[in-house]
N, C-alpha and C positions, 0 to 999 in steps of 0.2 A: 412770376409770382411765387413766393414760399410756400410751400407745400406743410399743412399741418400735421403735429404730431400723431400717428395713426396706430395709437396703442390704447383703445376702448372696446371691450367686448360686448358682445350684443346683451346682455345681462342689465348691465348698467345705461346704455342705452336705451332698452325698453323700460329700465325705470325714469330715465328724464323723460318719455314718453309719455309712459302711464301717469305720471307724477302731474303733467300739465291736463291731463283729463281726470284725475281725483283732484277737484277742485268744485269752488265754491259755484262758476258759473255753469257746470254743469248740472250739480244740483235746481242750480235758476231755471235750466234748458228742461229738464227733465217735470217742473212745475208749467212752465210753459207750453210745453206740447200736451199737459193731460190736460189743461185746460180747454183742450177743444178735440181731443181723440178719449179712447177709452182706452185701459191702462195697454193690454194687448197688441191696439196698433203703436201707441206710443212707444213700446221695446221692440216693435217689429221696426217702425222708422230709425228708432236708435240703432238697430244691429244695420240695417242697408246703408245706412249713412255713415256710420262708422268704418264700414266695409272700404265703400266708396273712397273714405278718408284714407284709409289703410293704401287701396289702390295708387293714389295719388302719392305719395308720402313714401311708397317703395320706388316710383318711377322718379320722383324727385330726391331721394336718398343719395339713392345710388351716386348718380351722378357726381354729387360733391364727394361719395367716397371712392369716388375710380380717379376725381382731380386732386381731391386733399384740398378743397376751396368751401368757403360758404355760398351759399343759394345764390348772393346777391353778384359774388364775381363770376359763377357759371353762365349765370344772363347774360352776362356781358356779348359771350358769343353770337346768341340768338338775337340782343336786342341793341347789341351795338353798346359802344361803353358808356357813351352820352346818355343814350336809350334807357340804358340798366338805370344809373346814376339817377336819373331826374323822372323818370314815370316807375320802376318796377322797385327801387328802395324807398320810390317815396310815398307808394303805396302802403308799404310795407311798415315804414315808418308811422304813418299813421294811423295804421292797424294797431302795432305796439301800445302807440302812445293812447288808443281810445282804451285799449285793455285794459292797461294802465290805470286808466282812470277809474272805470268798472270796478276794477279789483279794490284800489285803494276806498273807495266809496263804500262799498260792500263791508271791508273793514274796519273802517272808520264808524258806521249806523253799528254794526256788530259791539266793540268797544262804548260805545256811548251805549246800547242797552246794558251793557255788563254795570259800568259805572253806578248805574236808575238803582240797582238792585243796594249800592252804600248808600245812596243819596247823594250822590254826587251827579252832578249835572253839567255838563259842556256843549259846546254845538258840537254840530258834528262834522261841519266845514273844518273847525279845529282839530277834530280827530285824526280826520281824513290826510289832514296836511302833516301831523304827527307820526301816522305810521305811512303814508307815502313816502314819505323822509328817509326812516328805517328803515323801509325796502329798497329802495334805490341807493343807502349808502353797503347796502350787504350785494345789490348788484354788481356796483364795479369790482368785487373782486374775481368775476367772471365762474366759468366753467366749474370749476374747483368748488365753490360755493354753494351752485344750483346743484352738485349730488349729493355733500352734507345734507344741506336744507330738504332734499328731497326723501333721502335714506331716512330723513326723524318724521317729515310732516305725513310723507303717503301711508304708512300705516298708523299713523294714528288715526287721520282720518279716517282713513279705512274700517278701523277698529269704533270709532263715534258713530259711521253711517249705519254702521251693523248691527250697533245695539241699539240706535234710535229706532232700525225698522223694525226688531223683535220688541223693542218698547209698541210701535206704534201696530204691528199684528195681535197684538195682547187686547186692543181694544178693538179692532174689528176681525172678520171672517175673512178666509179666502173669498166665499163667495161672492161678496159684497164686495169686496175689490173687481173682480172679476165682471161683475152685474154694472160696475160705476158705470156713469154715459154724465159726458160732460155738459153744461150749460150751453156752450156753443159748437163750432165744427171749425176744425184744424183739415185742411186736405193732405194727402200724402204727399205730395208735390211743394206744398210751404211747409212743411213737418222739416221733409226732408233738406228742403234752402235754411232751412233755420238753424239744423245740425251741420252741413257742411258751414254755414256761416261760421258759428258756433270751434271751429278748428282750422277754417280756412286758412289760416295765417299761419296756424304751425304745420299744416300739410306743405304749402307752396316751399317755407324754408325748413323744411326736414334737413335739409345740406347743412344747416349749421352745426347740429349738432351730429350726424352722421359721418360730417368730415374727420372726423374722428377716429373712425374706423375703421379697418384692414380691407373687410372681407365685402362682398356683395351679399351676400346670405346672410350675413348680421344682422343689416337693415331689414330684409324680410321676414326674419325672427323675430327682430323688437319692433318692429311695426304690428305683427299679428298678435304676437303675445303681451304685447305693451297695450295699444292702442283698445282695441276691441272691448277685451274682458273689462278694463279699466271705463271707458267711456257708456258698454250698456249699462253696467254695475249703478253706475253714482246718479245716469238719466231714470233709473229704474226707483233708487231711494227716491229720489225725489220727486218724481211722481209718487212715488206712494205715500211721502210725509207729507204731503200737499192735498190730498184727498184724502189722507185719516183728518191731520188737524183743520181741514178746508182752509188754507191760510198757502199762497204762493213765496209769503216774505220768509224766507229762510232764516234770516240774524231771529226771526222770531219762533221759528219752529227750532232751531238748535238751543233755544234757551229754554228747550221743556224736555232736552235730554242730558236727564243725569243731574247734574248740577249746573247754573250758571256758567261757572267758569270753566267746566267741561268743554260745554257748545261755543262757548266763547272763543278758549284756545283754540279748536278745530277751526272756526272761522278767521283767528289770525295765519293760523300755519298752513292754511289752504290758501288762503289768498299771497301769502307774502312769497312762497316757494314759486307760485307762479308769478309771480309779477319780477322776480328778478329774472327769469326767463323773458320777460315781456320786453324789461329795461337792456340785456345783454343784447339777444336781438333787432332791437330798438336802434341801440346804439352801433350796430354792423352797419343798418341797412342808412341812417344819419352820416356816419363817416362816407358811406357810397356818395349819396346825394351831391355833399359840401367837396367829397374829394379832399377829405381828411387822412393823413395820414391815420395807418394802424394803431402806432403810438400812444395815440389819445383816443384809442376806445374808452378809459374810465370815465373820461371827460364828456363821452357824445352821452354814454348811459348816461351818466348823472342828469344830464339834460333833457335825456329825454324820460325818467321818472320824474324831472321836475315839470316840466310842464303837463306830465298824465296827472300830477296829483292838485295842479291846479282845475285841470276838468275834473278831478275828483269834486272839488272845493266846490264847481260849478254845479255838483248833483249831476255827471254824466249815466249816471244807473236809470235813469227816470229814462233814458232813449235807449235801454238795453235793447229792443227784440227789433226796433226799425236799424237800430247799428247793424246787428247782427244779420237781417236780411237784407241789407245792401253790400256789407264784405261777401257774403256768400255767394253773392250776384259777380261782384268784381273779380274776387282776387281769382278763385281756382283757374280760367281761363290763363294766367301768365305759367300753368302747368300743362296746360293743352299744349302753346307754344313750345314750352322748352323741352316738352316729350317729343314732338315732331321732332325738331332740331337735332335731338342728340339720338334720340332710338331708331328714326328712320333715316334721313337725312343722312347722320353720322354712325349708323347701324348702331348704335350702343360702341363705340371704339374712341375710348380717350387721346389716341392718336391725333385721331381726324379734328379735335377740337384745338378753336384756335380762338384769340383774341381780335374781336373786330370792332378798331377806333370810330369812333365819332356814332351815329346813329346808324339801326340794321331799317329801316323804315317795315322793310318785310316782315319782322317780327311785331314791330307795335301797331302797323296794320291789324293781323292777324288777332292779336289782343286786343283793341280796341273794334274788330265785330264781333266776338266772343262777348267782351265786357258789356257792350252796347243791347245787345241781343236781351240779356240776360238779366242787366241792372234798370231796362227803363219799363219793364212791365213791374216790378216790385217798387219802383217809385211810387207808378202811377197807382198802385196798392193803398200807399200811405195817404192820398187824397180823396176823404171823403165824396162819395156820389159817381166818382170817374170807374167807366167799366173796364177792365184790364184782362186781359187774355193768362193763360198761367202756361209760365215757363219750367218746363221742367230741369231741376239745378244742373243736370250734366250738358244741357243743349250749349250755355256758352262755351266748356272745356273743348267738346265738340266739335264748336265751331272753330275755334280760335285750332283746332289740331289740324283741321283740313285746311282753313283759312292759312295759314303757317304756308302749307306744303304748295299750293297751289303761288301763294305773294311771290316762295322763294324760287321758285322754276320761271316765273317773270322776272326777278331782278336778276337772277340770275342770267338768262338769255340777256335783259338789258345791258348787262357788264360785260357779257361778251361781245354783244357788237358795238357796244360804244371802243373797247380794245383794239377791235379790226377794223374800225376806223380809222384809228388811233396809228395801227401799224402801216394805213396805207397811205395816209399823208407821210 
């Protein structure tokens, strides 16, 4: 496999980091957990969870920067090529493409309030489909694009969160923020599934963008100093915008800072920066699947921003916080595996890794009682009256690490005596 160009300093790396946690669904995340904690534990769960992300997202780094590969071919190792192809990129893929749709939606209701304000009027399926479009035709120009777009959008936003929270402390107290106690109860346990949710997909493929990189310490620079500051910061505005103005819809609290089309811009350029991250990614982990040449990654992205902006079209924002706690449930456990694999397993030694055809079963075992473990008490969440036990988010990663180690010292033994069988006929 070619090895990618490995000339990106951690600098800019923890800005495509940061850059995909200054964003619009963070904001949402940060609304959503104060809705059932008080502002306090809400930045306590954002810092553990972030942490946690950070943790994951170094261990998976690395690795694509010690092969010079993305996340989706280092699987291949652990889960066999087949394996990678059809259950770990197409995971992944569908991750992308539900973000995708998130985002473009988000944008879309954002733009059609702006419009209310001339008198102009559109649906907002049409919006949706309008700037999903935009975003996915600025994602196929890949890597190159997503730091432009990132170096203009993360500090403005940065700069709109900032002055909207000094707008919105002008009208209440610390105390009172402080004193808030939500209508309902959030536990730290789905707080926290709801924030790994909320990243899981850019933790697991940290190698995309990491392969990038020279050094092993990069990654753990721009992991800490990307991710963290970046992810409490934006969970913190927006809890706080969400309990001055009591109002969780965002496209509506950013249209009460500054001007109209202040909050408005903010809301195109936060969502669209990320979404061509969503669409580039998207389209790695598609080429995986189909077994597409590299060639035609412009071609997978485009496809797979068209079909996120068709769940845009569907109103995919209306299932934000059940999406979000069932990726949180899934995905992280294909990082328990591939941490087993390559850190103990393989000691951390690029050497020792190799290319294994067809299916590794030992790994999607491993992943599939992690996932299992993890993803069917947060279903049974979603179903009115059913009583559900609570998983705490790291028990699948957990499981799926020691599951890992234990599957592959059996297939392993397996392959050896089927061999010596082998040799004595």
């Amino acid at each position: 496999m070619k090895k990618a160009r490995q000339n990106q300093n951690w600098i800019s790396l923890a800005f495509v980091w940061a850059g995909a946690l200054v964003s619009i669904p963070s904001l949402l995340l940060g609304g959503t957990l104060v809705a059932g904690m008080s502002l306090g534990m809400t930045l306590l769960t954002a810092l553990i969870g972030y942490a946690l992300v950070v943790v994951i997202m170094v261990f998976q780094g690395i690795q694509s920067t010690d092969l010079g590969q993305p996340t989706v071919k280092v699987a291949e190792q652990v889960f066999g090529t087949k394996g990678s192809q059809t259950v770990i990129s197409g995971l992944i893929m569908i991750g992308c493409l539900g973000w995708f749709g998130i985002q473009a939606n988000v944008c879309g209701e954002a733009f059609v309030s702006f419009l209310k304000v001339f008198g102009v009027a559109i649906p907002t399926s049409l919006s949706s489909l309008l700037w999903g479009l935009i975003m996915v035709t600025t994602a196929i120009y890949g890597i190159r694009v997503i730091r432009y777009l990132t170096y203009i959008a993360v500090p403005y936003l940065v700069i709109v969160c900032l002055y909207g929270l000094y707008q919105a402390l002008t009208t209440v107290s610390i105390s009172e923020l402080v004193s808030y106690q939500p209508s309902s109860t959030l536990s730290l346990g789905t707080g926290l599934t709801v924030t790994l949710g909320s990243f899981a997909i850019g933790a697991v493929i940290a190698g995309d963008y990491s392969q990038y990189s020279p050094r092993r310490q990069d990654v753990v620079k721009a992991a800490i100093f990307g991710v963290i500051p970046a992810g409490v910061l934006m969970i913190g505005v927006g809890a706080v915008l969400t309990i001055v103005y009591h109002n969780a819809n965002i496209s509506g609290v950013f249209s009460k800072i500054g001007s109209p089309a202040v909050g408005v811009l903010a809301l195109v350029l936060g969502t669209w920066k990320v979404n061509v991250i969503n669409a580039f990614s998207g389209g790695i982990a598609l080429n995986n699947v189909f077994n597409v040449p590299a060639k035609y990654h412009r071609l997978t992205t485009f496809l797979v921003g068209l079909v996120g902006t068709v769940l845009a079209i569907l109103g995919i924002m209306n299932y934000f916080t059940p999406a979000m706690n069932i990726l949180g449930a899934m995905i992280p456990p294909i990082a328990g595996v591939m941490s087993a694999a390559y850190w103990v397993t393989h000691h951390g030694n690029q050497n020792e890794w190799g290319l294994f055809k067809g299916v590794r079963w030992s790994g999607l075992a491993a992943w599939g009682l992690g996932a299992t473990v993890a993803t069917v008490p947060v279903i049974m969440s979603l179903i009115p009256g059913i009583a559900h036990p609570q998983i705490n988010p790291l028990t699948g990663i957990v499981l799926s690490f020691l599951g890992y180690l234990i599957f592959q010292r059996f297939e392993a033994s397996t392959t050896s005596n089927a061999a010596q069988k082998q040799d004595e006929i």
